[in-house]
Every structure is written in C-alpha cells, then in structure tokens.
ROSE-376178 format. One line per field, with one value per residue (C-alpha): residue number from 0; chain; residue in three letters; x, y, z. Coordinates in pm, 1 decimal, always signed. Last residue first. Layout:
BEGIN
nr: NUM | ...
kette: A | ...
rest: ALA | ...
east: X | ...
north: Y | ...
up: Z | ...
END
This chain:
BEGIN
nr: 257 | 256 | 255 | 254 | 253 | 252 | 251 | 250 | 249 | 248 | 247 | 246 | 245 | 244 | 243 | 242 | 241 | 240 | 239 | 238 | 237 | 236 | 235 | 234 | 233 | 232 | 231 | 230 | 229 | 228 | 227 | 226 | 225 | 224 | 223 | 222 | 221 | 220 | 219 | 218 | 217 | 216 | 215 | 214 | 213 | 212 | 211 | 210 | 209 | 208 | 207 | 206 | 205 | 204 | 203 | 202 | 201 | 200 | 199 | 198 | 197 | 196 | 195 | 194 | 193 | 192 | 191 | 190 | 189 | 188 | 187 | 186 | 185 | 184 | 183 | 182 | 181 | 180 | 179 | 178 | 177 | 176 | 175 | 174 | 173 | 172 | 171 | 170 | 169 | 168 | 167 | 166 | 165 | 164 | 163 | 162 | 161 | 160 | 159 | 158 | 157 | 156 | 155 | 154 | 153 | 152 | 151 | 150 | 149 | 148 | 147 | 146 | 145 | 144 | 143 | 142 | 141 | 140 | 139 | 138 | 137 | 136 | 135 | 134 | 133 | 132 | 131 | 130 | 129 | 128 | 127 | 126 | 125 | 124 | 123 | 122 | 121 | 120 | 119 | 118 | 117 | 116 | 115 | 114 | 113 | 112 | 111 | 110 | 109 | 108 | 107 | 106 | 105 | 104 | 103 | 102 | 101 | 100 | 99 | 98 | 97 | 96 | 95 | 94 | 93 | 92 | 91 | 90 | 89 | 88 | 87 | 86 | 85 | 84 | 83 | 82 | 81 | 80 | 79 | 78 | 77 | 76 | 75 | 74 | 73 | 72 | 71 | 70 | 69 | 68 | 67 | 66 | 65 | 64 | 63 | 62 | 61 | 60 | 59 | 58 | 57 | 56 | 55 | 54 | 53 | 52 | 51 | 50 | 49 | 48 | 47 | 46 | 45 | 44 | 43 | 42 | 41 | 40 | 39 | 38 | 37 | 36 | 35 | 34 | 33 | 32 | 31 | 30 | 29 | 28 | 27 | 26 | 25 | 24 | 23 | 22 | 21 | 20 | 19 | 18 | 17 | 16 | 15 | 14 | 13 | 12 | 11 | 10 | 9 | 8 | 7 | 6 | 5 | 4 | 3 | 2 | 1 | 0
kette: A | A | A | A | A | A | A | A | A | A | A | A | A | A | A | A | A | A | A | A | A | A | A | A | A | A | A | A | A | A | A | A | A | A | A | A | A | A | A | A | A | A | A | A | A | A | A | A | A | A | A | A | A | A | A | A | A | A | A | A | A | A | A | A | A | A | A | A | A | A | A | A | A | A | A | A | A | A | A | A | A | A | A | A | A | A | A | A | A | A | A | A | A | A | A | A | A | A | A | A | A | A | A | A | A | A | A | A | A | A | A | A | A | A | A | A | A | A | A | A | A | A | A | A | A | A | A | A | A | A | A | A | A | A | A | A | A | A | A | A | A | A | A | A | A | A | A | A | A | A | A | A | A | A | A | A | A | A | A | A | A | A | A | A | A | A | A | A | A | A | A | A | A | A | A | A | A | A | A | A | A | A | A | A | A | A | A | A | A | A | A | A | A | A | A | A | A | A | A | A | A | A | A | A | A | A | A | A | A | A | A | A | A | A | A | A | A | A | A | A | A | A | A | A | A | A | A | A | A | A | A | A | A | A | A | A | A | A | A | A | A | A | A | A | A | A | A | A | A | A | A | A | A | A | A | A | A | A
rest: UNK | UNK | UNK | UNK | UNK | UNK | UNK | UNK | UNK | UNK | UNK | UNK | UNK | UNK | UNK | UNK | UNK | UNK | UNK | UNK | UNK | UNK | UNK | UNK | UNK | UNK | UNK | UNK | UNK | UNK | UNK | UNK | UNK | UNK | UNK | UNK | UNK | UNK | UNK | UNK | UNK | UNK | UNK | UNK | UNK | UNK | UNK | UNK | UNK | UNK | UNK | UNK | UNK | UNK | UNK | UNK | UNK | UNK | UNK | UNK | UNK | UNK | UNK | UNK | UNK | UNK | UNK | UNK | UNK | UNK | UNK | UNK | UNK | UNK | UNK | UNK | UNK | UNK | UNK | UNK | UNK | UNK | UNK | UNK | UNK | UNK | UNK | UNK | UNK | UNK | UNK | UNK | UNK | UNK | UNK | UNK | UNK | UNK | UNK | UNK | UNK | UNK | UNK | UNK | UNK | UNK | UNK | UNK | UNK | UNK | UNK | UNK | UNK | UNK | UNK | UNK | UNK | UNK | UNK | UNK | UNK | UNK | UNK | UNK | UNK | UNK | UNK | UNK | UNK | UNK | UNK | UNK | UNK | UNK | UNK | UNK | UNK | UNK | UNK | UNK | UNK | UNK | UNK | UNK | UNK | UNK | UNK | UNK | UNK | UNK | UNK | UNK | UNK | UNK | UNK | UNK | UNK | UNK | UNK | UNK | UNK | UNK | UNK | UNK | UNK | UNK | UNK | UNK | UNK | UNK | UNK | UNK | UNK | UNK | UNK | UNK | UNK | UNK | UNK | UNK | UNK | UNK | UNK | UNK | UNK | UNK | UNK | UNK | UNK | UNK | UNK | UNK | UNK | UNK | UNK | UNK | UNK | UNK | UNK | UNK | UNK | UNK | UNK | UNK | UNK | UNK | UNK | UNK | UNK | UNK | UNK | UNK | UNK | UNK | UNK | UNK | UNK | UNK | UNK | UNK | UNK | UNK | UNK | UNK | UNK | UNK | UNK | UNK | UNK | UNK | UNK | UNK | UNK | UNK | UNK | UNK | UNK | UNK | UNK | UNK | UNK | UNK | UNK | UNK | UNK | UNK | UNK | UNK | UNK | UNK | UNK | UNK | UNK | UNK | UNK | UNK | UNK | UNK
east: -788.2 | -645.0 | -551.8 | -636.1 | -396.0 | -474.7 | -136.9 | -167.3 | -290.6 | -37.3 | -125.0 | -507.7 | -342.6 | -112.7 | -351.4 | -355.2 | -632.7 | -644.5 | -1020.5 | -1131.8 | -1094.2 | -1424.4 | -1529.1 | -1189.0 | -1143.3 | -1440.5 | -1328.3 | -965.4 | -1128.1 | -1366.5 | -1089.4 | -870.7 | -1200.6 | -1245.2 | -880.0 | -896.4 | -1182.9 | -1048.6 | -1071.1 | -1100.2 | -1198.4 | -1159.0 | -1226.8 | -1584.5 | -1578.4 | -1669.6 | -1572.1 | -1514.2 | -1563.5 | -1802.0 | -2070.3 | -2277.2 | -2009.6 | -1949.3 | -2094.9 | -2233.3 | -1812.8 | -1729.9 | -2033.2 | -1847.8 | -1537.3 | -1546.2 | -1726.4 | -1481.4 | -1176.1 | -1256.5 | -1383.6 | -1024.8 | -837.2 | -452.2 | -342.6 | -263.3 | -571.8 | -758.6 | -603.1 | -707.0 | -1054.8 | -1041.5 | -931.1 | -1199.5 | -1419.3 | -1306.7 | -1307.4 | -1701.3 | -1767.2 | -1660.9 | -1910.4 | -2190.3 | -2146.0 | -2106.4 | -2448.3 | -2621.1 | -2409.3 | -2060.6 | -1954.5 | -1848.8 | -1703.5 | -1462.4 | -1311.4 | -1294.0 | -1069.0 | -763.2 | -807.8 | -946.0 | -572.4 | -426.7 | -545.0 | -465.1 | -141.8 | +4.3 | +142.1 | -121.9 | -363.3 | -166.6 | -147.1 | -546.9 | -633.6 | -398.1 | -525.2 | -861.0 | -703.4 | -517.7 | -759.9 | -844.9 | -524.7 | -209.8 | -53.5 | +65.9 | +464.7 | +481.9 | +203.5 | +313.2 | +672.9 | +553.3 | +359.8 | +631.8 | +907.0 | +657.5 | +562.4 | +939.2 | +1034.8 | +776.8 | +842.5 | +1234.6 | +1140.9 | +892.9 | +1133.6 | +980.9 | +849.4 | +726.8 | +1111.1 | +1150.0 | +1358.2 | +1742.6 | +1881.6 | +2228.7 | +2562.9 | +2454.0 | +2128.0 | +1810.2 | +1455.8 | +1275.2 | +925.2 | +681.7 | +759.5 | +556.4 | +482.6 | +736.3 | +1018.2 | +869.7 | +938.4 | +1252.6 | +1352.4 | +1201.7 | +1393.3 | +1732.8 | +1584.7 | +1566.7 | +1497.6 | +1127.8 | +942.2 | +802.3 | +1116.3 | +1315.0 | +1241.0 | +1324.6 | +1700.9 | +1778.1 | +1623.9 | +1945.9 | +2202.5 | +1932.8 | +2010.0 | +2374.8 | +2379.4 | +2194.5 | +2412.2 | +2211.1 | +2185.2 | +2420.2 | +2356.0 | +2506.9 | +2595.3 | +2321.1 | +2089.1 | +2131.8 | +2176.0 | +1836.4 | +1642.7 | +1428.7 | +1484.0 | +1529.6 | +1173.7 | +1045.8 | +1166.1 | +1043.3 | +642.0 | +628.1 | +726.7 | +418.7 | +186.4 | +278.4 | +53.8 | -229.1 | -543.2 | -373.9 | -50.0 | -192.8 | -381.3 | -81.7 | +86.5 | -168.2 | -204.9 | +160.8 | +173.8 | -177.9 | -102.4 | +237.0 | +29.0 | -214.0 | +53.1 | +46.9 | -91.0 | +168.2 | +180.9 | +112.3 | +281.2 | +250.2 | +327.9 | +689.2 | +623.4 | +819.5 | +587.9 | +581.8 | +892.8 | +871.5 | +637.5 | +288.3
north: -285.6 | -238.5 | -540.7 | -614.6 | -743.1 | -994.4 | -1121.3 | -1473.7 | -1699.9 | -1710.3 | -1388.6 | -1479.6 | -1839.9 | -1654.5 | -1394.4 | -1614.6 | -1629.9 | -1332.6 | -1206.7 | -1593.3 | -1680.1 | -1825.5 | -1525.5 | -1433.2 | -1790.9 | -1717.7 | -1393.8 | -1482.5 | -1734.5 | -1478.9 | -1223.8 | -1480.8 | -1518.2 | -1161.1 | -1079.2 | -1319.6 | -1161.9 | -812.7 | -675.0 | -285.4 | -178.9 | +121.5 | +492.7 | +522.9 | +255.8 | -112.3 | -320.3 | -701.2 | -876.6 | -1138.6 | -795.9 | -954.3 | -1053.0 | -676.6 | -508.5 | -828.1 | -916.3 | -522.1 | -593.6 | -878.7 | -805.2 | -434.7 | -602.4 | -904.6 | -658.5 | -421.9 | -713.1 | -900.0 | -568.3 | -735.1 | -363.0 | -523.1 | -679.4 | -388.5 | -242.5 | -587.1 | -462.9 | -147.4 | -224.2 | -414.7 | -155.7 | +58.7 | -163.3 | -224.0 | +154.6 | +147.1 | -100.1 | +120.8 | +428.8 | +233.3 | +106.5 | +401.3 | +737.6 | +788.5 | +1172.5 | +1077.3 | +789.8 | +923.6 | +1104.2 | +800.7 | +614.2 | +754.1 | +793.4 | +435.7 | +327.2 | +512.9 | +324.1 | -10.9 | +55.3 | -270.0 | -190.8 | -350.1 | -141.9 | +144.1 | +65.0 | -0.2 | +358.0 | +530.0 | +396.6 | +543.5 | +906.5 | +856.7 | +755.4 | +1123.0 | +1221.9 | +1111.1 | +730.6 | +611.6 | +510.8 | +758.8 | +659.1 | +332.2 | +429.3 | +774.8 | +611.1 | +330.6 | +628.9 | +835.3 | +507.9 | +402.8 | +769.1 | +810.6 | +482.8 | +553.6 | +874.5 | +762.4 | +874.5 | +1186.4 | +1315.4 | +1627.4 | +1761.0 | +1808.9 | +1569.2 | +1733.6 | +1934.0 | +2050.8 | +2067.7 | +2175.8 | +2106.1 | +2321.7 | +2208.4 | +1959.9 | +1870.2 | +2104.7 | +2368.4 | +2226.3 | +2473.5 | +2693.1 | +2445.3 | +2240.4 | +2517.3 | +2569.0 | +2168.1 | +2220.8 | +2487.5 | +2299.2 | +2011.0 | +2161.4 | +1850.1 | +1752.7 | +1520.0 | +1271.8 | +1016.6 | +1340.1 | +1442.7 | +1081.7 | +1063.1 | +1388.4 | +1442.2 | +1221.8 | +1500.0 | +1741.1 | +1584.3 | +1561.6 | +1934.6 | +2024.0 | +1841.5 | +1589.6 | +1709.1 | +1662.9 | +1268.8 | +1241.2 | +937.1 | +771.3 | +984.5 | +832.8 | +515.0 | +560.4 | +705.5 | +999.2 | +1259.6 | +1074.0 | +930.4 | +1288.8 | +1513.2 | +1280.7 | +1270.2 | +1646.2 | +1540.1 | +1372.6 | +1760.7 | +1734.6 | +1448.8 | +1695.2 | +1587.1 | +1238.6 | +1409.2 | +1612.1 | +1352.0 | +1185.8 | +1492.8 | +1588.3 | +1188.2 | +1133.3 | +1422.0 | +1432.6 | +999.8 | +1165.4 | +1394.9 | +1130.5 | +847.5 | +568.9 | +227.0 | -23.9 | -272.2 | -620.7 | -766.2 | -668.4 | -366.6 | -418.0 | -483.3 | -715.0 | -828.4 | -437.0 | -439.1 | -739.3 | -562.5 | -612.6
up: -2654.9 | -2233.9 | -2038.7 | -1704.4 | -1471.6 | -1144.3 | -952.6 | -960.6 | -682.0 | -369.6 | -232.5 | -117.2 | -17.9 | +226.8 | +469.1 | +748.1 | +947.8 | +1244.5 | +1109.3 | +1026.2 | +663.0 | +455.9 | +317.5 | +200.0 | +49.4 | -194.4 | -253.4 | -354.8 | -619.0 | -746.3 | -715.1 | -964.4 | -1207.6 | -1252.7 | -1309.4 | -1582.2 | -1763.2 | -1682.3 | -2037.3 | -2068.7 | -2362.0 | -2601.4 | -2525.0 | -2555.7 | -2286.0 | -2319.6 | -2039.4 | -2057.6 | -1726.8 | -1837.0 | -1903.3 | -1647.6 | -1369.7 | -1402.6 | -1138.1 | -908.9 | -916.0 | -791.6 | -532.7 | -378.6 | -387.3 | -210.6 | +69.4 | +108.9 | +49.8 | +323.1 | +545.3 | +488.1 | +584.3 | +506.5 | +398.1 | +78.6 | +16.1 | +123.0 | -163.4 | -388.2 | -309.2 | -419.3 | -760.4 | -795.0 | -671.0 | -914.8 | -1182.6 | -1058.4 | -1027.8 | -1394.6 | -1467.1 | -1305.8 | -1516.3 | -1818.6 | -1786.0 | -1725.1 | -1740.1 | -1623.7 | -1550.8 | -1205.4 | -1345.9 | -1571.9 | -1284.1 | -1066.3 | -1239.4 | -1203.8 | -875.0 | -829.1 | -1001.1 | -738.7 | -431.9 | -634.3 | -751.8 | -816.4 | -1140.5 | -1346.7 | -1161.1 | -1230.3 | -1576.1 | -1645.3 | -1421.6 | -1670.3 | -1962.8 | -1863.4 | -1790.8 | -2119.9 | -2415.0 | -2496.1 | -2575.8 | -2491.1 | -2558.3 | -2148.8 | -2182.1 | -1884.7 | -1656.7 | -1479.5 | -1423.9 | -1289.3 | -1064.2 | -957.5 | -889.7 | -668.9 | -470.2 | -498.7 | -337.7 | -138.2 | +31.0 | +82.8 | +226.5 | +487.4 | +788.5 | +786.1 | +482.0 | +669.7 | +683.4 | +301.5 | +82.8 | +87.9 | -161.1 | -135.2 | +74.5 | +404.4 | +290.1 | +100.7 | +138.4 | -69.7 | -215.4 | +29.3 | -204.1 | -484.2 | -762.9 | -765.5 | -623.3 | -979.9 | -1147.4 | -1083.8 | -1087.9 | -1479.9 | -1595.9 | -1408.0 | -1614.7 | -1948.5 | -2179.8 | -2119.4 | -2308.1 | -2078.2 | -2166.5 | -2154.0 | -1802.0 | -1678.2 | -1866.7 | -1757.2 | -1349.1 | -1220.8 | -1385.8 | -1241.3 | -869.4 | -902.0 | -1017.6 | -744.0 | -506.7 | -304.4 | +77.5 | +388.4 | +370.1 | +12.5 | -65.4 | +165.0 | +54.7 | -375.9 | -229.7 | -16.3 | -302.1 | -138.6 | -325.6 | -692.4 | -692.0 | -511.4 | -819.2 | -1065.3 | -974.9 | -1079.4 | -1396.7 | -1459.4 | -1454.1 | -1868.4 | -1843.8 | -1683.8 | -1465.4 | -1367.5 | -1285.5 | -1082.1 | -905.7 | -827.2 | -718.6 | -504.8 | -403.5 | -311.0 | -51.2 | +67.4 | +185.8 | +345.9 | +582.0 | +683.4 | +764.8 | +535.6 | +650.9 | +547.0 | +253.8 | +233.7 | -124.9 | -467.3 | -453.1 | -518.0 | -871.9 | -1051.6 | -1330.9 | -1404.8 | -1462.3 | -1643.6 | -1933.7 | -1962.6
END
C-alpha cells in the first residue's frame, strides 16, 4: 500500500453530501468503473475545484492552464491529447464546467462543495489508475478504494460482480460489501448503520477466516476482520451521543489483493 494511500483524508468523519453532488461523483465513478478509459473523466473535476488552483484564478482557470494541469494525469491513464480529451469530456459531461470571465470555472450545481469534489474526484482516480486491466480490474478496484478510504465507492465497485455471484461467492462478496459499508457509516458517525452492516458482513465471512476466493484472485481481509470485530464490539456497547474516538483510534482496515 503505498503512503499516499496511508494518508488518506478519508479517514476521518465525513459530511453528508447533498443529493445533487452524490449523482455527480457517482456517474463518473461508475463510469469509470464500467470503462478504464471512462478514468479521465475523474481529472477534469480534481483540477476544477482545487482551491489554489481557484484562488489564482477566481474569474475562471485559463484553458491552457487547465490542459497544462490535465498532462501529467492523462498520460499516466494513457492519454496524450488533452485539449482532444477536455473536448470530449464537455461532450460527454456538460454539467463539469461553464465558461468565466477569463476561463473555466466548476459548474454552478457544485456549489460551495468544490473543494470536496475535487479531492473525492482526485482520491478516485488516485485509487484506480495504477489498477492492471483486464478481467481482474472491477475487483481490484473495489480492494483500492477500500484501501483508500472509499467506502461508498468501493460497494460500487463491488456490486457488479455480485449481482452475477452464485453460491458461496455470491454471499462473501456481499460480506466485503458490507464491510465496506460499515466503515461508511463509520464515517458519517451512524453507529446503528455500522453495527448492522458489522454484524452480518462478520457472519459472511467469519467462515472463510476472511480470505476470499474469486475467479479473479483473492481478496485477504484477515486483519480487517479482526479490527471491525474489535470496532463492533465497542459499537454495540456505545450509547447513540458516545464518543465516536476509540472506533478511529484502532488501525485503518486494508485488504490486500493475491
């Protein structure tokens, strides 16, 4: 895991998203999710909303500012045409930006949730583009978003594989994703979201120790097991105004993918 992703900002209480700007990250997200070549619609939001980058230019970021920005993420997802790319996008995603004084500006609906859309967008596309291609991606994409913090996403990536989940492997996917779940709740401070989601994600795959064979390689969650156990066990025992400390102080669960 690297020490970005040590670092994540997620992992801490985080607010309740307004309606309009959850449909914004997810159709992207999702997206993304369907298509890796879909990522690069996840840059064009990061660099929006950056507070340096709006606070030097308040009347819109330049166009050419904002593809000199696009480069270095476009080519790490293999793209090296950004003013191609920032068409398309426009195409594809009006709601994204409208046009400044003096260039592009995130569009009205984000409100004044800019600076969260942009580390949400900028923390997705972190988590999905070192991701290997192929067959393995949708399931190594729910592993790295958990690992990033990104429990609501991480069930989106998920969730796909399964719906078409048979038997056994059906059902300890539905744990991850209640897992996952859980530690969500966790960061909207919902203790009888995260007690519920808990306890039947650790009936799921308390059998298989935590270890989840997939046809496209395992997911280990041993430790993360035994740290939700823990959190669980103080969860049940915390009042509705308790405080929510000792469930952050344990370690950060990950889950590795082999």
């Amino acid at each position: 895991m690297s020490d970005d992703c040590n670092r994540t900002p997620f992992w801490q209480r985080q607010p309740q998203l307004p309606l309009e700007i959850q449909r914004f990250l997810q159709a992207r997200l999702e997206a993304a999710l369907g298509d890796p070549e879909a990522r690069q619609a996840l840059v064009w939001p990061t660099i929006l909303g950056a507070p340096a980058l709006r606070n030097a230019h308040p009347e819109g970021v330049p166009e050419a500012a904002l593809l000199g920005h696009a480069a270095r993420m476009l080519g790490a997802l293999g793209h090296h045409d950004p003013a191609a790319a920032w068409a398309a996008h426009r195409g594809v995603w009006p709601d994204t930006a409208e046009a400044g004084a003096a260039g592009w500006r995130p569009a009205a609906s984000w409100g004044a949730w800019g600076p969260l859309v942009s580390l949400r967008c900028g923390w997705q596309l972190a988590a999905l583009t070192p991701l290997p291609l192929g067959s393995r991606y949708p399931l190594a994409c729910g592993v790295s978003l958990f690992n990033h913090g990104l429990y609501h996403e991480c069930h989106d990536a998920l969730e796909p594989l399964w719906d078409a989940a048979e038997g056994d492997l059906k059902g300890r996917l539905q744990g991850l994703i209640l897992l996952a779940g859980g530690y969500h709740h966790l960061q909207l401070h919902n203790r009888r979201g995260l007690v519920a989601l808990w306890e039947e994600a650790l009936g799921r795959l308390e059998p298989c120790g935590g270890r989840v064979a997939t046809p496209w390689g395992e997911v280990r969650a041993e430790a993360a097991l035994d740290l939700t156990a823990r959190r669980l066990d103080h969860g049940r025992r915390m009042t509705e105004d308790a405080d929510f400390g000792p469930l952050w102080a344990l370690d950060r669960p990950t889950w590795e993918l082999a």
